[in-house]
VMD Tcl script that builds the backbone (N, CA, C; Angstrom):
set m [mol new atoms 153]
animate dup $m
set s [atomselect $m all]
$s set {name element resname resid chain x y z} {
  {N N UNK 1 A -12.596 9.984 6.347}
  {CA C UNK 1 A -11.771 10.182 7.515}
  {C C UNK 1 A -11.937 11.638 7.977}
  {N N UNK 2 A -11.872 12.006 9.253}
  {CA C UNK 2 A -11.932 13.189 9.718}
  {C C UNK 2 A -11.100 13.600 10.459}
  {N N UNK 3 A -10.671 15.218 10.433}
  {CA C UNK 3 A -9.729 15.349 11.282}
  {C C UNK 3 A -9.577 15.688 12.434}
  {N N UNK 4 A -8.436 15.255 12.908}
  {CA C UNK 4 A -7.790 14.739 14.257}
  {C C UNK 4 A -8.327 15.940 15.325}
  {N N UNK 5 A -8.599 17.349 15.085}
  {CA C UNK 5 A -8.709 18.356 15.959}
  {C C UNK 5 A -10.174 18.424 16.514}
  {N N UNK 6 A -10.323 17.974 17.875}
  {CA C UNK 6 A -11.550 17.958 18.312}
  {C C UNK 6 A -12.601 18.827 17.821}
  {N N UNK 7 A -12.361 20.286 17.707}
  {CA C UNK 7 A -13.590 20.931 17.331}
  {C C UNK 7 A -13.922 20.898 16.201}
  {N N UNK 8 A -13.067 20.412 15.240}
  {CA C UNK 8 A -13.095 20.616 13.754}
  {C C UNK 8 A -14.221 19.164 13.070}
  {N N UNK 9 A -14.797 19.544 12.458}
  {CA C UNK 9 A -16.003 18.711 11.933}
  {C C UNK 9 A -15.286 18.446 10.370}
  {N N UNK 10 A -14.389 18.410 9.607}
  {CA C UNK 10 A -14.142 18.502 7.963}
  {C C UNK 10 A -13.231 17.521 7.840}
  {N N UNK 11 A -13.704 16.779 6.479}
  {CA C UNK 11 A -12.478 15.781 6.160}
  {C C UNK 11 A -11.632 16.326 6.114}
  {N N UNK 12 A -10.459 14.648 6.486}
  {CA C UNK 12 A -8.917 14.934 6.568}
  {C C UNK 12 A -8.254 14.906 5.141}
  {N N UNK 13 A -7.326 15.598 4.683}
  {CA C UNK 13 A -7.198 15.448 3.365}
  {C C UNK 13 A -5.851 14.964 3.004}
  {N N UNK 14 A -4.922 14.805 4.650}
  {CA C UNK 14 A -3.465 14.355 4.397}
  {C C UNK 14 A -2.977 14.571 6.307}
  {N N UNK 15 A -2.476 12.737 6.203}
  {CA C UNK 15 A -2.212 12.111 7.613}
  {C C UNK 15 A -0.637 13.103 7.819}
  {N N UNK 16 A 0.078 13.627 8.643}
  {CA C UNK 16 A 0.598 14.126 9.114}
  {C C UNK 16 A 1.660 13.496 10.695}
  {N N UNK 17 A 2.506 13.284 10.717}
  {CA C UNK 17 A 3.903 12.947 11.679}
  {C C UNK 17 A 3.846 13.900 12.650}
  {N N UNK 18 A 3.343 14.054 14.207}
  {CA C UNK 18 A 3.579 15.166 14.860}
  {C C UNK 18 A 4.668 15.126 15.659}
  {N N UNK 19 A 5.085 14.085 16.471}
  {CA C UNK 19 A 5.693 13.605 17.195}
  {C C UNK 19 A 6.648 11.647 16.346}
  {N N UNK 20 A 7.259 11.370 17.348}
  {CA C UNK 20 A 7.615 9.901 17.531}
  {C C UNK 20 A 6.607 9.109 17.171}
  {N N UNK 21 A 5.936 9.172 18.270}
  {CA C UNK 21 A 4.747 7.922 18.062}
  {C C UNK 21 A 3.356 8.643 17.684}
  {N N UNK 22 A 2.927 9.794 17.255}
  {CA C UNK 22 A 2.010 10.448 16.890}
  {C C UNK 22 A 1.562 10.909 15.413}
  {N N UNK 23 A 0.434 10.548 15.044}
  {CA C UNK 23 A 0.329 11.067 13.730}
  {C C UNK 23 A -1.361 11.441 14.251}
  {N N UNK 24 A -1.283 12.337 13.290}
  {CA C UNK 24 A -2.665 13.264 13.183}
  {C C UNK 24 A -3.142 13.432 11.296}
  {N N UNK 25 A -4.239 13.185 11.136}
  {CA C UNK 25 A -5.157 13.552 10.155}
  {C C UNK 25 A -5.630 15.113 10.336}
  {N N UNK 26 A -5.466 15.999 9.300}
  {CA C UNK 26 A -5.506 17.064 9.416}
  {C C UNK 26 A -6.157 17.705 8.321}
  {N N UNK 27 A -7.364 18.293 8.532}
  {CA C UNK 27 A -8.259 18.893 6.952}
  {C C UNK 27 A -7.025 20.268 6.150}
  {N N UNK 28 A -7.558 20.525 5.478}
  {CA C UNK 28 A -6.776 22.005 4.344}
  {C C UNK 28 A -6.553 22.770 5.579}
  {N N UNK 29 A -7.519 23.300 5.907}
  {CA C UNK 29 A -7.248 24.491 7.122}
  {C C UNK 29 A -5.893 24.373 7.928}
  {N N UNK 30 A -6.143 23.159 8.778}
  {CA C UNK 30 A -5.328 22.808 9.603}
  {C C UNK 30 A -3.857 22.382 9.485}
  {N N UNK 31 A -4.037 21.912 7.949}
  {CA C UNK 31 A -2.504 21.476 7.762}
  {C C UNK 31 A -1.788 22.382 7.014}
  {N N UNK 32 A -3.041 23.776 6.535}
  {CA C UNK 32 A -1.757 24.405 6.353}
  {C C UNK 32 A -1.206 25.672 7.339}
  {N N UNK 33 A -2.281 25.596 8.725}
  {CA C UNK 33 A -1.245 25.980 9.994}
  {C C UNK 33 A -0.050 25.520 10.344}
  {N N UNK 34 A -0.616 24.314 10.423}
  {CA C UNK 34 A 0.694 22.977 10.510}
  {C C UNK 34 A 1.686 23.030 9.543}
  {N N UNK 35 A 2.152 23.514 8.649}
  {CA C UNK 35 A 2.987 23.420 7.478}
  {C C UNK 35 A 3.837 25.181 7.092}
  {N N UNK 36 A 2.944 25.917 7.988}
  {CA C UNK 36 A 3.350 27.124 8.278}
  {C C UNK 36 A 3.915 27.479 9.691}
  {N N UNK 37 A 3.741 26.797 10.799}
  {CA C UNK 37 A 3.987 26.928 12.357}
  {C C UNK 37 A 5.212 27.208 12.193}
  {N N UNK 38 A 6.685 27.443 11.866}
  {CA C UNK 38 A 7.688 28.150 11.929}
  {C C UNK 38 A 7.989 29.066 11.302}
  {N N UNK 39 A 7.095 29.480 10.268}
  {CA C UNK 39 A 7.740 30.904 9.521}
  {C C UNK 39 A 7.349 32.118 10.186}
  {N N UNK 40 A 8.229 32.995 10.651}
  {CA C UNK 40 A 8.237 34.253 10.970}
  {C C UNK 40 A 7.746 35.070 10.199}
  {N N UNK 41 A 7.173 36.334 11.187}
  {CA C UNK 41 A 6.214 37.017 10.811}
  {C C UNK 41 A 6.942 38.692 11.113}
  {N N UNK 42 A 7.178 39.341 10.529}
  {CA C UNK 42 A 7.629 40.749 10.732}
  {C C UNK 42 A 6.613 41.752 11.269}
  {N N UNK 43 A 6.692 42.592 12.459}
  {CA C UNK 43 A 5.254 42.979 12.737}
  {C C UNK 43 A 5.309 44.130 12.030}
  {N N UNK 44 A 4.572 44.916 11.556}
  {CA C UNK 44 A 4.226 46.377 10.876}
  {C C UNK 44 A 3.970 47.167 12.135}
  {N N UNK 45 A 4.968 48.188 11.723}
  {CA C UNK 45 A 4.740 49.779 13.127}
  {C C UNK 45 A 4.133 50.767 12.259}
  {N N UNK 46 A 3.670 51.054 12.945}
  {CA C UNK 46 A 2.431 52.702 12.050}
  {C C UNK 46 A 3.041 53.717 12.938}
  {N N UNK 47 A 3.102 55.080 13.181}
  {CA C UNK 47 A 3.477 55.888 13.748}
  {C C UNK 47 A 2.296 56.399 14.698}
  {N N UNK 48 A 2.171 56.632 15.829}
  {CA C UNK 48 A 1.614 57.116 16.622}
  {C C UNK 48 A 0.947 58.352 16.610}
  {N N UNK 49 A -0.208 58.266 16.907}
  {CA C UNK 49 A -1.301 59.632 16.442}
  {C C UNK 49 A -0.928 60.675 17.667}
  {N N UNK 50 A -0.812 62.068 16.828}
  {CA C UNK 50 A -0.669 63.195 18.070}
  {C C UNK 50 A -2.036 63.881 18.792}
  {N N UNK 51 A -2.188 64.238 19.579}
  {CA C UNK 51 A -3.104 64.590 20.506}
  {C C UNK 51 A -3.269 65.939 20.519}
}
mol reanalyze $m
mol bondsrecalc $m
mol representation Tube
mol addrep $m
């Protein structure tokens, strides 16, 4: 089986619920975007270089 994301060429390794009536096959890569898509990300500030 392969997964659901057009550009992606790699087996699916676990079918996935996106919606109601939607399910998607999704390789490692992809499902673990998919399994991460709500965790927040804290951005890092560096201090600004003087001139």
């Amino acid at each position: 089986m392969q997964c659901s994301i057009s550009e992606c060429k790699e087996k699916a390794i676990q079918t996935v619920k996106i919606s109601f009536k939607e399910n998607r096959n999704l390789c490692k890569k992809h499902l673990k975007i998919f399994v991460n898509k709500d965790e927040k990300y804290a951005p890092t500030f560096s201090k600004a270089s003087k001139f």
